[in-house]
C-alpha positions in Angstrom: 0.0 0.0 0.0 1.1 3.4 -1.0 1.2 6.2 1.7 -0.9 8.3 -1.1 -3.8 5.4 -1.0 -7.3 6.7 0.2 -7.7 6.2 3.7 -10.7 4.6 5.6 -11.4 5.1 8.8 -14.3 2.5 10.1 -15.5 1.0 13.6 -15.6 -2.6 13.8 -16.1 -5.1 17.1 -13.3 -5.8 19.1 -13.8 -9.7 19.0 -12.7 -9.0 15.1 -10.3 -6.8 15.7 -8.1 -9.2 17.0 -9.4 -12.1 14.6 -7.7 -9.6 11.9 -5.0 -9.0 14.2 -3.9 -12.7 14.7 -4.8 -13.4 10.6 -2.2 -10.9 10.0 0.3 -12.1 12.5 -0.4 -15.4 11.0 0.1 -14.0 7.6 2.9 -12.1 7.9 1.1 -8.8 6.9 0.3 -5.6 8.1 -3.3 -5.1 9.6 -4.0 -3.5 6.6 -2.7 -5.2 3.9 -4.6 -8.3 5.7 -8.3 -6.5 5.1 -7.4 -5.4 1.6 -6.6 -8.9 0.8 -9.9 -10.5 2.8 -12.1 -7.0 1.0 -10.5 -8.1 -2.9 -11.1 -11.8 -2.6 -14.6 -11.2 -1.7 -15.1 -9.5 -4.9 -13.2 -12.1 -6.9 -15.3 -15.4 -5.2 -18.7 -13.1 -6.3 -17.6 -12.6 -9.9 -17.5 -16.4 -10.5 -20.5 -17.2 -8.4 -22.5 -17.9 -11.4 -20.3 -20.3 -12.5 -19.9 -22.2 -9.3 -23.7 -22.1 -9.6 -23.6 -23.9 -12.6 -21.3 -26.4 -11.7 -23.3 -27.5 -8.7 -26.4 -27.6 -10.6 -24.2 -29.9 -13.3 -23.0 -32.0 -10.1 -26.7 -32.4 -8.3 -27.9 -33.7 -12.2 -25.1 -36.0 -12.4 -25.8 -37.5 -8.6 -29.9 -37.2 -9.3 -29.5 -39.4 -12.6 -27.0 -42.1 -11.7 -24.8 -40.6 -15.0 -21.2 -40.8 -14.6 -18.7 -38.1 -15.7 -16.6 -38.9 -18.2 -13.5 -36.8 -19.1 -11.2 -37.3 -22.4 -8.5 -38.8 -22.3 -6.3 -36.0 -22.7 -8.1 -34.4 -19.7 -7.6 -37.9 -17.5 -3.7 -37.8 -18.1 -3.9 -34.5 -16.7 -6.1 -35.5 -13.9 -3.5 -38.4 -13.1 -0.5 -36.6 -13.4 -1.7 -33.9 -10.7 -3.4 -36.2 -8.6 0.0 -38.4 -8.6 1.5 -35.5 -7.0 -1.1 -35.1 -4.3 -0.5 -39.0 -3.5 -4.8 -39.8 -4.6 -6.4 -41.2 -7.4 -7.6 -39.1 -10.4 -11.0 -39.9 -9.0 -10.2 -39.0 -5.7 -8.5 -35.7 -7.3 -12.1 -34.5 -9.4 -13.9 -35.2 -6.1 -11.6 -32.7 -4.2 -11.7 -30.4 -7.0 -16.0 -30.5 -6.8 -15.7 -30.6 -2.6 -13.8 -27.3 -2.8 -15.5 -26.0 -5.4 -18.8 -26.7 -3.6 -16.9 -24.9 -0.5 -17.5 -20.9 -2.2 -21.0 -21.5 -3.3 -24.1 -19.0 -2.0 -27.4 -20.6 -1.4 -29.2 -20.4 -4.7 -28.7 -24.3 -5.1 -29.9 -27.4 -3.0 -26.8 -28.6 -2.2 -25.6 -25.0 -1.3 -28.1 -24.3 0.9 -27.4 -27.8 2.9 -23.7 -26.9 3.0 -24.6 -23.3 4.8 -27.0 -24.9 7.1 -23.9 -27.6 8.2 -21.4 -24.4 8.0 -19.6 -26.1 5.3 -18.7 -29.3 7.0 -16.7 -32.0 5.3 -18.3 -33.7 2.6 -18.9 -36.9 1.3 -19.5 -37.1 -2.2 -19.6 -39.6 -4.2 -19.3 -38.7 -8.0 -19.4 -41.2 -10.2 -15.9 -40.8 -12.7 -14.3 -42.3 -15.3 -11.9 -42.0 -18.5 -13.8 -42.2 -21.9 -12.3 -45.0 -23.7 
């Protein structure tokens, strides 16, 4: 931040005060640069709500019809290669990749809505995957 940045002045409750303050301790930050960062990524998760949206509603049709997902073969190398690294299965990798995804969503779908009612709790899915021959 540049001294010649606009400066805000605001009143916020103690009890997050010093949340901020041990995030940026954590972080190795200034106070500052720790709410500009937490202020910017709220932007940036909004902007691709609607595509989060979308994914989840692709996800609960796949679960609701039995239909598997199946991914190229290009794509599966991909998948395998990364998910080598992590020390999972490329299965295991797309059903991380969907759990976290599922993690950032608002409550405009089903599933969202049960993941804010259970405060984003660790999830079980189970999502049908495979490599197209």
């Amino acid at each position: 931040m540049a001294r010649n940045d606009p400066q805000v002045n605001l009143r916020i409750p103690a009890g997050l005060k010093e949340r901020l303050d041990d995030a940026s301790l954590k972080n190795g930050r200034s106070l500052t640069a720790e709410v500009v960062s937490r202020l910017h990524s709220t932007f940036v998760e909004h902007e691709h709500a609607a595509m989060i949206r979308a994914l989840i509603s692709f996800q609960e049709h796949l679960l609701g019809s039995g239909m598997e997902l199946v991914l190229p073969p290009e794509l599966w190398h991909q998948l395998e290669v990364e998910a080598e690294i992590r020390g999972m299965t490329a299965e295991q990798l797309v059903q991380a990749l969907v759990s976290g995804a599922l993690r950032h969503l608002d409550n405009k779908t089903e599933t969202g809505k049960k993941l804010e009612a259970s405060l984003f709790a660790d999830l079980d899915i189970d999502l049908p995957v495979r490599r197209d021959k």
